[in-house]
Structures are given as C-alpha cells and as structure tokens.
Z-matrix of the N, CA and C atoms (Angstrom, degrees):
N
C 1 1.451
C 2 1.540 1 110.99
N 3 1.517 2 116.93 1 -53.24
C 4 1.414 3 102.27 2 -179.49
C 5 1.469 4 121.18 3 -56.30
N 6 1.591 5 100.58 4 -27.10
C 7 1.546 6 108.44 5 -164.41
C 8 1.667 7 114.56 6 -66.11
N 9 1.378 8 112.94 7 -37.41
C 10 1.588 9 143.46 8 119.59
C 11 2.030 10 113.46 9 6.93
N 12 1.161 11 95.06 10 -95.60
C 13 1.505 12 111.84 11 168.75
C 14 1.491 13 113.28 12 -52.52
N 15 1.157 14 130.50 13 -58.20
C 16 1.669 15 142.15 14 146.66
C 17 1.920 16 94.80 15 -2.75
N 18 1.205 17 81.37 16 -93.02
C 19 1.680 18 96.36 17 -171.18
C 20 1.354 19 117.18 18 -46.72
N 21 1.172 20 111.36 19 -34.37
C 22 1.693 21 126.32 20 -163.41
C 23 1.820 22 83.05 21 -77.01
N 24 1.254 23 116.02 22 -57.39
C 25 1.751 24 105.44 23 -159.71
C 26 1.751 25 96.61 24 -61.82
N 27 1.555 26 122.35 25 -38.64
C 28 1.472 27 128.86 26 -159.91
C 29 1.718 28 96.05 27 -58.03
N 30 1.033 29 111.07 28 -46.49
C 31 1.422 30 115.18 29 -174.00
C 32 1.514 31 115.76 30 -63.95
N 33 1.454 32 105.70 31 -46.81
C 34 1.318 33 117.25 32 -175.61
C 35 1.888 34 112.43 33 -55.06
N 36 1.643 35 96.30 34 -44.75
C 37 1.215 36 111.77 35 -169.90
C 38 1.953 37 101.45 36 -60.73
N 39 1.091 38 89.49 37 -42.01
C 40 1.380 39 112.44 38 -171.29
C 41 1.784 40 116.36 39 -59.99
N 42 1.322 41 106.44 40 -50.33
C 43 1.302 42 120.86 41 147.86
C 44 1.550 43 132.88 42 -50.87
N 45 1.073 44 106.23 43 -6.89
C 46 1.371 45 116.13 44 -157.63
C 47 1.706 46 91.61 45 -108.42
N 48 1.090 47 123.96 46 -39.65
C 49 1.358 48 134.94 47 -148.14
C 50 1.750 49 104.15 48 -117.50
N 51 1.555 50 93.60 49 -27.35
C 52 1.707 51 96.36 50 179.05
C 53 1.993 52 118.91 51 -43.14
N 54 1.457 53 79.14 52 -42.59
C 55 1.948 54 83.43 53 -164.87
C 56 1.616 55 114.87 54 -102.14
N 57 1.248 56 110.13 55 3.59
C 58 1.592 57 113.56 56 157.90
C 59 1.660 58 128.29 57 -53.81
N 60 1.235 59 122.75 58 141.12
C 61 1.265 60 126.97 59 -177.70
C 62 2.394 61 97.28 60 -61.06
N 63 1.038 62 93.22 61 154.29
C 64 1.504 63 107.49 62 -179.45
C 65 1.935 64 91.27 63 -87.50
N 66 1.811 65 126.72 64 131.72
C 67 1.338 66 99.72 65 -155.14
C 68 1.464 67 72.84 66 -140.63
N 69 1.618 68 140.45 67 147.83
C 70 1.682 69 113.47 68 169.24
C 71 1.411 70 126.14 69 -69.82
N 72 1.113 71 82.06 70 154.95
C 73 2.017 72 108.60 71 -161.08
C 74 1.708 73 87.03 72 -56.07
N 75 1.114 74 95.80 73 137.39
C 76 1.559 75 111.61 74 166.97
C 77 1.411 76 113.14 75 96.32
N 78 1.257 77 115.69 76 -16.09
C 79 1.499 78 124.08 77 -165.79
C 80 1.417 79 92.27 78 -103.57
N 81 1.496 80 96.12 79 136.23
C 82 2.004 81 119.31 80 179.99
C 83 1.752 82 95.93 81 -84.69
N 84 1.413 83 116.11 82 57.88
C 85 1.875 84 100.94 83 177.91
C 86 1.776 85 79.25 84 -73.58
N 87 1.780 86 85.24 85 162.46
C 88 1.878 87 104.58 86 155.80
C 89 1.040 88 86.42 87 -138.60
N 90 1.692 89 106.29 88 163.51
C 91 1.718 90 116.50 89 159.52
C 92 1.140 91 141.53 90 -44.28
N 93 1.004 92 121.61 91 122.39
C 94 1.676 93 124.15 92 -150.75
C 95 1.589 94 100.24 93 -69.02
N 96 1.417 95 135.60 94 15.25
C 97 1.498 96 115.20 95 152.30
C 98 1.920 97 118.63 96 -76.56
N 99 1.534 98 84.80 97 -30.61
C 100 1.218 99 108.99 98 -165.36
C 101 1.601 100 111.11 99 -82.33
N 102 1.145 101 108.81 100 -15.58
C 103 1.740 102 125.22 101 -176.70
C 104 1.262 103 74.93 102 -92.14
N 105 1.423 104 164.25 103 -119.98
C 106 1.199 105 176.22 104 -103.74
C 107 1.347 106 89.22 105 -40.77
N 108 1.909 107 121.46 106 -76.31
C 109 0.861 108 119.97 107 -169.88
C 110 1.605 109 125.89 108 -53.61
N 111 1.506 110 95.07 109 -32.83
C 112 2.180 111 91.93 110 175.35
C 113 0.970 112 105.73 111 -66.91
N 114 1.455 113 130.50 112 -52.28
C 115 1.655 114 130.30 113 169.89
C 116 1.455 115 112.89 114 -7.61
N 117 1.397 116 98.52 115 -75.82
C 118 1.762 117 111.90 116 -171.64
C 119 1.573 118 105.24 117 -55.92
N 120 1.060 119 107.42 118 -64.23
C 121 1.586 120 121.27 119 -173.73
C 122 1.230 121 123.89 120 -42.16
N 123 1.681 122 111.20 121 -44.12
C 124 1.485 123 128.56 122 174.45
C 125 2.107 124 111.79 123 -84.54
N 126 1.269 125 91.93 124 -43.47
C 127 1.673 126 88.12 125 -174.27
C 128 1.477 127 105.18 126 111.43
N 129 1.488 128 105.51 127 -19.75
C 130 1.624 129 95.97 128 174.65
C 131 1.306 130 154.15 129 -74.22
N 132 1.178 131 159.36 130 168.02
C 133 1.408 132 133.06 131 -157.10
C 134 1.706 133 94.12 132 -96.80
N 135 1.300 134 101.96 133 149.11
C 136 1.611 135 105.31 134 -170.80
C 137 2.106 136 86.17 135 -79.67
N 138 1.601 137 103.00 136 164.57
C 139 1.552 138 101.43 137 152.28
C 140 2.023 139 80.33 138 -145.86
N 141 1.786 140 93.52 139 138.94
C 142 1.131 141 117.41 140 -179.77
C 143 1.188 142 112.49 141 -94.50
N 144 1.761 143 138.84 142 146.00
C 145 1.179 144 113.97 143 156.55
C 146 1.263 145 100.74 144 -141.01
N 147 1.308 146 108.84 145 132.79
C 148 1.738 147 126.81 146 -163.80
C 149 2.007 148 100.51 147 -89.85
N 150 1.013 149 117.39 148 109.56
C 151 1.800 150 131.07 149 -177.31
C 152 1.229 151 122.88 150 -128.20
N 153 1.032 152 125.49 151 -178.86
C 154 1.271 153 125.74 152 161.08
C 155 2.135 154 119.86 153 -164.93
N 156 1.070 155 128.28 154 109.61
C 157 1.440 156 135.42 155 -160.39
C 158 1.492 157 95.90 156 -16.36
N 159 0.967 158 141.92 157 -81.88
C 160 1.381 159 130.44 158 -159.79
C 161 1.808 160 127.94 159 -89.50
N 162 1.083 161 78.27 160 -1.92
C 163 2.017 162 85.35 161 168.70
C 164 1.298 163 104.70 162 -37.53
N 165 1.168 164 111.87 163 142.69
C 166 1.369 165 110.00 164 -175.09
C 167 1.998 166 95.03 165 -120.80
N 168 1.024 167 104.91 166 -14.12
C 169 1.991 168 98.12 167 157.19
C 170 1.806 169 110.49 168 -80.64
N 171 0.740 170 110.89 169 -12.47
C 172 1.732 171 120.03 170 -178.06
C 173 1.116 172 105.93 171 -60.71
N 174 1.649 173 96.94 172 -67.75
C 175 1.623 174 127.20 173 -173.98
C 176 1.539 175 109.47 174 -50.45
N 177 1.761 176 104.15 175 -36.57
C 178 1.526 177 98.06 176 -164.61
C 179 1.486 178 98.81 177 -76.73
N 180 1.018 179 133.04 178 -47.04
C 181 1.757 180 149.45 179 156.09
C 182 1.318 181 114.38 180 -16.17
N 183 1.536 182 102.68 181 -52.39
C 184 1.631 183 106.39 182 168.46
C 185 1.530 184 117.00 183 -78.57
N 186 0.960 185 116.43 184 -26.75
C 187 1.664 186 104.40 185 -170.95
C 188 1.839 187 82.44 186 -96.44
N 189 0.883 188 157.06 187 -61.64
C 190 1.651 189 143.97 188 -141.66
C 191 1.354 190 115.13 189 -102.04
N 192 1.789 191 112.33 190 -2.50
C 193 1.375 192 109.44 191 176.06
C 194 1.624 193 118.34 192 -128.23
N 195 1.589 194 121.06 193 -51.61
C 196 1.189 195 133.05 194 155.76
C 197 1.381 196 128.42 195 -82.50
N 198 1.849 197 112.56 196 20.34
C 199 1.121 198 119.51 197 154.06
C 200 1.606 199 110.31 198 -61.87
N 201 1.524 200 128.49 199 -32.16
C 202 0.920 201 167.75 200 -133.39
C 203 1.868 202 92.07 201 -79.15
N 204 1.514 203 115.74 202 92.56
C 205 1.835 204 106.00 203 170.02
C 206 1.179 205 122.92 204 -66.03
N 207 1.190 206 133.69 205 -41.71
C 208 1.043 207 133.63 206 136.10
C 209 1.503 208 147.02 207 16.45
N 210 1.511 209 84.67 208 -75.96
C 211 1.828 210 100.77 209 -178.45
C 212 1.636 211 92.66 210 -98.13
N 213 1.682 212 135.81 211 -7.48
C 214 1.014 213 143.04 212 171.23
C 215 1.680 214 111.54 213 -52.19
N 216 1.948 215 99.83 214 -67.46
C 217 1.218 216 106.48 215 178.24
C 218 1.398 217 98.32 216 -27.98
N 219 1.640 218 104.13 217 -83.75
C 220 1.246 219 130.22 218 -157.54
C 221 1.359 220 129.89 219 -15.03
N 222 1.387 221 106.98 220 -48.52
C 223 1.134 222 115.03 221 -144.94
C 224 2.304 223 85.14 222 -108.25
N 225 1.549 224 105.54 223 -23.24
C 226 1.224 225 107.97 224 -168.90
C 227 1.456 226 90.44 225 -76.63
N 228 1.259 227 137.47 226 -27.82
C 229 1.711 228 130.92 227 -173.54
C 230 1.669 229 104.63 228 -99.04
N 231 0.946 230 113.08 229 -23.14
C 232 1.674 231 101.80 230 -179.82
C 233 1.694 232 107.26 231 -107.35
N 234 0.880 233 131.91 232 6.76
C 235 1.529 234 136.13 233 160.97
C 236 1.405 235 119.45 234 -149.40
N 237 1.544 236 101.07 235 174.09
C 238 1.352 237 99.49 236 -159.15
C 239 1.595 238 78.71 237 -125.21
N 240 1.983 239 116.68 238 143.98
C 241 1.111 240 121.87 239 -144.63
C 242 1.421 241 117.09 240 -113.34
N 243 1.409 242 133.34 241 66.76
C 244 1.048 243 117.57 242 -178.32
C 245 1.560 244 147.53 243 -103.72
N 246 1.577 245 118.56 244 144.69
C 247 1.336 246 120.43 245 -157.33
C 248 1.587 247 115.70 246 -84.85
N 249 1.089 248 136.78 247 123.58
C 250 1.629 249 138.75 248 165.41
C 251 1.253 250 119.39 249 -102.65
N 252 1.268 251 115.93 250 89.54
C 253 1.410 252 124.47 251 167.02
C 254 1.577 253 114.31 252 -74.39
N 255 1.559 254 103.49 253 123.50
C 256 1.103 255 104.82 254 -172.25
C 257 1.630 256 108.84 255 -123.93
N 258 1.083 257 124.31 256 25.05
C 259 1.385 258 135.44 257 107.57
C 260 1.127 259 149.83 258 -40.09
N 261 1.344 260 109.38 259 -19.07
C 262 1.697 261 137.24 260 -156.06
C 263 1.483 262 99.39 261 -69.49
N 264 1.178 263 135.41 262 -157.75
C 265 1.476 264 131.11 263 -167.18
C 266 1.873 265 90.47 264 -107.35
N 267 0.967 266 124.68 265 124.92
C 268 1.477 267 141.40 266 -170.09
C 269 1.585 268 98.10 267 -67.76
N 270 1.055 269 137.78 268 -48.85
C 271 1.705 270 134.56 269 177.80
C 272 1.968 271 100.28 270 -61.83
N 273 1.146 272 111.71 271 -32.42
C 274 1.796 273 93.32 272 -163.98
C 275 1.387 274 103.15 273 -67.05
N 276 1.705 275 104.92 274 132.13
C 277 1.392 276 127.64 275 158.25
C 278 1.236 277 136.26 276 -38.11
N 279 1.660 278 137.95 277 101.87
C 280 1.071 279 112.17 278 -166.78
C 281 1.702 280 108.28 279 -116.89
N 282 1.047 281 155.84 280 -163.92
C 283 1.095 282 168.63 281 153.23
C 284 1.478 283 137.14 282 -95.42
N 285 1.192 284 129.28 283 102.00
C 286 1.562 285 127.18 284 -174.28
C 287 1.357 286 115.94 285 -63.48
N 288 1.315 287 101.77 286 -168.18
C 289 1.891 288 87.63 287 177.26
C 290 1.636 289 74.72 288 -108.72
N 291 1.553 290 161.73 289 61.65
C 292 1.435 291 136.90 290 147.80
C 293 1.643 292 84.69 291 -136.71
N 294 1.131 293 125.63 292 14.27
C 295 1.928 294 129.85 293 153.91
C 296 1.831 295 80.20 294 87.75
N 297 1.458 296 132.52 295 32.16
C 298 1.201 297 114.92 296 164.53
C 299 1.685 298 103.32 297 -84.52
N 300 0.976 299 127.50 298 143.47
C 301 1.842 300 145.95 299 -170.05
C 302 1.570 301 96.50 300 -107.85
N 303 1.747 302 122.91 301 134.61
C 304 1.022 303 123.06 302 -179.22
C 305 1.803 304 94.53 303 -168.11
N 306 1.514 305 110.12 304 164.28
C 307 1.346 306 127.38 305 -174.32
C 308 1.371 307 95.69 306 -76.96
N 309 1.181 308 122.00 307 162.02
C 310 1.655 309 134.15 308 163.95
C 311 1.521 310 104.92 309 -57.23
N 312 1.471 311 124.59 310 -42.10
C 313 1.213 312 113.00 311 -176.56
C 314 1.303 313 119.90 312 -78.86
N 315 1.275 314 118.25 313 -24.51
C 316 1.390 315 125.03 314 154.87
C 317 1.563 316 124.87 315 -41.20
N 318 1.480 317 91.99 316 -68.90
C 319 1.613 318 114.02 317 163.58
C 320 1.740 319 100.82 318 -29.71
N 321 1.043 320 102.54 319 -86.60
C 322 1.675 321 102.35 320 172.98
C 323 1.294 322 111.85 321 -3.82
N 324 1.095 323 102.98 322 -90.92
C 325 2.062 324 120.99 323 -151.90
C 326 1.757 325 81.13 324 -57.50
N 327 1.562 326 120.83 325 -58.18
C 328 1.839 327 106.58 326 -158.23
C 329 1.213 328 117.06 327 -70.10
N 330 1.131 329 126.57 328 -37.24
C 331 1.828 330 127.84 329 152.87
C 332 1.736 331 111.53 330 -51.98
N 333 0.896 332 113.31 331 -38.20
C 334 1.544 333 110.32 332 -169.44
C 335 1.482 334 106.01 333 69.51
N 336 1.195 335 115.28 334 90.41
C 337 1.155 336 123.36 335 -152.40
C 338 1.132 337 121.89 336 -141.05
N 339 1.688 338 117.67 337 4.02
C 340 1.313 339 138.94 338 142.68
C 341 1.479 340 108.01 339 -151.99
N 342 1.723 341 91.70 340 156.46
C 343 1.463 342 122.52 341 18.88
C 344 1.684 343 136.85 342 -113.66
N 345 0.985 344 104.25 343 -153.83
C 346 1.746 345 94.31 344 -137.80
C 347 1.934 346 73.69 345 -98.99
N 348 1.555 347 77.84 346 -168.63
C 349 1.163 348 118.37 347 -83.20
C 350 1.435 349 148.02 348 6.41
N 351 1.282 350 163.67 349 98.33
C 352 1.279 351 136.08 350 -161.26
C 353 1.869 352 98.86 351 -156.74
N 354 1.186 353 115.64 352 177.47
C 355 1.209 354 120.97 353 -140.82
C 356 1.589 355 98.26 354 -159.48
N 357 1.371 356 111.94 355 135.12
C 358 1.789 357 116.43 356 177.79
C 359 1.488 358 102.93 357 -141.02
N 360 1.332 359 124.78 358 120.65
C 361 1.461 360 129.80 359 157.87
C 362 1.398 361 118.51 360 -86.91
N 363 1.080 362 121.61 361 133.27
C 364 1.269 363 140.09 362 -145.78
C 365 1.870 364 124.07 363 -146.01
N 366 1.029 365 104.48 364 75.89
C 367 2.018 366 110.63 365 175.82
C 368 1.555 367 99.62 366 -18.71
N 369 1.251 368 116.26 367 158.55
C 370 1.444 369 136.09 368 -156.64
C 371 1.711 370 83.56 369 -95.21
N 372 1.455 371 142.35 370 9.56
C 373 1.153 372 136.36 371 168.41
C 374 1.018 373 133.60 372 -149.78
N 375 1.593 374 100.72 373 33.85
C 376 1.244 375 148.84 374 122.56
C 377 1.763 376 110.85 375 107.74
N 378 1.596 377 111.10 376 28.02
C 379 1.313 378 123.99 377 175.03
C 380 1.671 379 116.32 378 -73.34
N 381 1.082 380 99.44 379 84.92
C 382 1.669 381 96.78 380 169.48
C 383 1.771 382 119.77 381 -40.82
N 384 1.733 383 84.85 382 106.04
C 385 1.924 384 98.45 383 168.48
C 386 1.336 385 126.19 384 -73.71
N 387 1.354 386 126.53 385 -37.85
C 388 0.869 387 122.13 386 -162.09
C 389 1.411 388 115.68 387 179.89
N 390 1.582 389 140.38 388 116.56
C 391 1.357 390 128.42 389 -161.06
C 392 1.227 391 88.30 390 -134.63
N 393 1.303 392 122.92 391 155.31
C 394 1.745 393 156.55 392 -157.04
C 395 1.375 394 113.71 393 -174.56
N 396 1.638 395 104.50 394 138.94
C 397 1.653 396 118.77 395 163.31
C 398 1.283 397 111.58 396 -130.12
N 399 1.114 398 105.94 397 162.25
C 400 1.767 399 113.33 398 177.85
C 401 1.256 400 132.86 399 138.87
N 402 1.529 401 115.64 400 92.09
C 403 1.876 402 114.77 401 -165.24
C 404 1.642 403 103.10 402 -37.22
N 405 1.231 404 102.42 403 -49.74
C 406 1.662 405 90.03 404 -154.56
C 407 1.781 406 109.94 405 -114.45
N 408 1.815 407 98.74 406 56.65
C 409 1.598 408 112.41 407 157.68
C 410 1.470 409 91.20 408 -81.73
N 411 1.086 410 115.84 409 154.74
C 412 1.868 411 160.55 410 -151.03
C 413 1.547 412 91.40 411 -117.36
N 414 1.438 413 97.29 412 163.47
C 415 1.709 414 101.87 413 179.08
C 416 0.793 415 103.77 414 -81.88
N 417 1.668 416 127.13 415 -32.43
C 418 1.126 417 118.17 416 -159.65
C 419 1.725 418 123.86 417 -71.25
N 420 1.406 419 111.83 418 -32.99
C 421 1.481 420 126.21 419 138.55
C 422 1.490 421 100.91 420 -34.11
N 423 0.866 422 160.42 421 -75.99
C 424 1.524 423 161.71 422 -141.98
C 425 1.869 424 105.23 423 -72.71
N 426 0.962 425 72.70 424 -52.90
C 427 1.845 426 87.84 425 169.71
C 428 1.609 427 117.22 426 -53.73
N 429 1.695 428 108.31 427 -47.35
C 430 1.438 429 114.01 428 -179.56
C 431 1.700 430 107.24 429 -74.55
N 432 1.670 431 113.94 430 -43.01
C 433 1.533 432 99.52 431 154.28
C 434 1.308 433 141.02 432 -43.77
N 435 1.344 434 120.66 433 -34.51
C 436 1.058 435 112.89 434 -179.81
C 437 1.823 436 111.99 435 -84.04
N 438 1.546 437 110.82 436 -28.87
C 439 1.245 438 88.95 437 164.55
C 440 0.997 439 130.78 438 -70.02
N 441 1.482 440 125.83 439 -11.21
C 442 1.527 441 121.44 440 -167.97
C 443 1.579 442 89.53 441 -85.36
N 444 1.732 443 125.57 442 -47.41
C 445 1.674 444 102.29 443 -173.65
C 446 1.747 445 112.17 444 -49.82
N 447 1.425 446 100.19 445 -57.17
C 448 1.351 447 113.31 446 -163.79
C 449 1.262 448 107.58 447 -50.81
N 450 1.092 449 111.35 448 -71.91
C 451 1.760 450 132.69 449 -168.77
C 452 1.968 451 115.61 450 -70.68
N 453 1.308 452 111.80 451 -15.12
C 454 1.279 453 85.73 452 -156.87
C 455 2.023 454 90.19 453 -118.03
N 456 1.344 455 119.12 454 -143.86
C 457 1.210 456 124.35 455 -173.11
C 458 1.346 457 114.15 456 -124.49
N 459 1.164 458 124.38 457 68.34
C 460 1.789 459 121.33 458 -138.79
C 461 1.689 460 89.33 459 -80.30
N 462 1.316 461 94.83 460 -23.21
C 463 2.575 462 92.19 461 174.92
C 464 1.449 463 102.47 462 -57.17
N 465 1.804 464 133.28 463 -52.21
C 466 1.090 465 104.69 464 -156.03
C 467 2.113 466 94.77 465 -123.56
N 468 0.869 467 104.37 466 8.49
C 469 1.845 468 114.10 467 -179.27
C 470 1.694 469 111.16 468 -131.35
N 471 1.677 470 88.90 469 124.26
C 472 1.630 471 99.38 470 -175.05
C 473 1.562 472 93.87 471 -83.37
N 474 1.666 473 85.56 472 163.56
C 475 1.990 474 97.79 473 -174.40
C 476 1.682 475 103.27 474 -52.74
N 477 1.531 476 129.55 475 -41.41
C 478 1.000 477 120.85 476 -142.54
C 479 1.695 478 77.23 477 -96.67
N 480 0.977 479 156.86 478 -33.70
C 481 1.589 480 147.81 479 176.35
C 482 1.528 481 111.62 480 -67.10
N 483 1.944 482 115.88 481 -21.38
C 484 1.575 483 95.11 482 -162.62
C 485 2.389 484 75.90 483 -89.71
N 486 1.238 485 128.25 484 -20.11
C 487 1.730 486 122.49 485 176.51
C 488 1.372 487 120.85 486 -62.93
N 489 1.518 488 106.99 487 -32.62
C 490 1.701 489 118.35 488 167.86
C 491 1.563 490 110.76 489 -62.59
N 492 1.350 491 104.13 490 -45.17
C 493 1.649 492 119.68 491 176.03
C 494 1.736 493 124.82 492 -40.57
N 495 1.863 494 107.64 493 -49.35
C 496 0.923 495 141.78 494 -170.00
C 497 1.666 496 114.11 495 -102.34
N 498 2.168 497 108.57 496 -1.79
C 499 1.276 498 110.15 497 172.45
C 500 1.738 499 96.33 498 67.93
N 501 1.222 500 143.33 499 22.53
C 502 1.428 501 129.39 500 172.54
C 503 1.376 502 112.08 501 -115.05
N 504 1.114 503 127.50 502 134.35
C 505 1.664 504 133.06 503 175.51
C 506 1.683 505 116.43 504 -87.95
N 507 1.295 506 114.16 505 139.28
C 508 1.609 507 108.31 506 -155.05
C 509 1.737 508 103.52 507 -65.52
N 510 0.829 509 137.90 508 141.70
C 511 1.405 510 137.68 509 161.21
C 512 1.617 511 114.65 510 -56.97
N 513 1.174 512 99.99 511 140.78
C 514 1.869 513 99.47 512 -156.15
C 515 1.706 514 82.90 513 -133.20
N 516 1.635 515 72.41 514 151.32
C 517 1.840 516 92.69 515 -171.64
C 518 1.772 517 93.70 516 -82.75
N 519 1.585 518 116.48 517 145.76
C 520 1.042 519 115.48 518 -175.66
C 521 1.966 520 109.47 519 -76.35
C-alpha cells in the first residue's frame, strides 16, 4: 500500500510540474495573471518574461545570464516576477492589468510576446516601460534595464535618451 501511495504522489508530483513553463532556477517567477495581481497590490514594477519549457534560447538565457545572483537579488527585491508561457494552452483566459480578458493567443500578438526569449517591464498600472528580446543579452544589459525602469523617467525619456543622458551605450547582444 505505501508503495502504492509512493507512486501515486510521484506521478501526481510529476503531473503537477510536467506542463509548467521551464523559469530560471532560483527565480520566484509566478504566472503572469497572478504577477499582474502582486503588481497592483504591491506597487511594484512588474518584469515579464515571455518562455516556453523547451526553448532552447531561454535555456541559454537562463544558464549564461540569470544564472547571475546578483541580478537575481536585484531584480527578485525590486520587481515582482512574472512568467508567460507561450506555449501554454492558446484558449486559457488571461487577465490584463485594465481587467481587459483575452485568450493566451491573443495575449501573445498584444503583448508582443514572441519571440522568445524576450522580456517587458511594466509600472504596477500597467504602463509598458520597456520591452527586449535576446538569448544572449548579458547582465550587464539587465543592469542598464533596471536603471532605466528604476532610475530614469520612462513617461517622458526613451531608454536610448535616458543612456545618452548617463554617457552609456546600450549593451548589444553579440
């Protein structure tokens, strides 16, 4: 019987975990309906990241960029982290942050949300800051994002005017 229950939880667990987006290790992402809602709730700026379990540019992103503790802290204390699998089942309903309701594939095309890898920071009231793709952006790119959400004026200064500002040139994917 236990051996029974054993198997029964392995599967369950297993089931449970099978159809989740692949997200990097260490990082608290949740599902980006559900990131929407901490957004609002907390005040923090959302950061999106558009994936999918077997991408294999995702993967490279995760192991050579958000391997990174560092930009982990960082990004785990100054935003709130959410995942968009866009693999996910194309009919499920998702939620905007202005309570507009739409399909995942919808979601797709109006976020712009592939292809993957790519990434959107987003005000807790739901003003898109700043969106980027690219397996092999560097932290250090990650670093200049976050100053431009955090630090700069993303309402009236574009990313590439608040780096001219600061004398820095954008970090470019090789």
């Amino acid at each position: 019987m236990k051996k029974i229950l054993a198997i029964t939880w392995a599967l369950c667990l297993f089931a449970a975990t099978a159809g989740h987006a692949k997200t990097p290790d260490g990082w608290p992402f949740v599902e980006y309906t559900e990131a929407i809602k901490l957004s609002q709730k907390t005040g923090k700026p959302l950061f999106v990241l558009y994936g999918f379990p077997t991408c294999p540019y995702c993967e490279y992103l995760n192991k050579h960029t958000f391997s990174s503790e560092m930009l982990r802290k960082r990004y785990t204390a100054n935003y709130v982290l959410g995942y968009f699998d866009i693999r996910g089942n194309p009919a499920d309903v998702l939620t905007l942050h202005d309570g507009k309701k739409m399909t995942r594939a919808e979601a797709i095309k109006h976020l712009k949300g592939s292809p993957v890898p790519g990434w959107t920071f987003v005000s807790s009231d739901g003003r898109e800051l700043l969106q980027r793709k690219g397996s092999r952006t560097k932290v250090a790119a990650f670093l200049q994002f976050d100053a431009y959400v955090r630090g700069g004026d993303p309402a009236t200064m574009t990313y590439e005017q608040f780096l001219a500002s600061r004398g820095w040139v954008e970090e470019k994917v090789e």
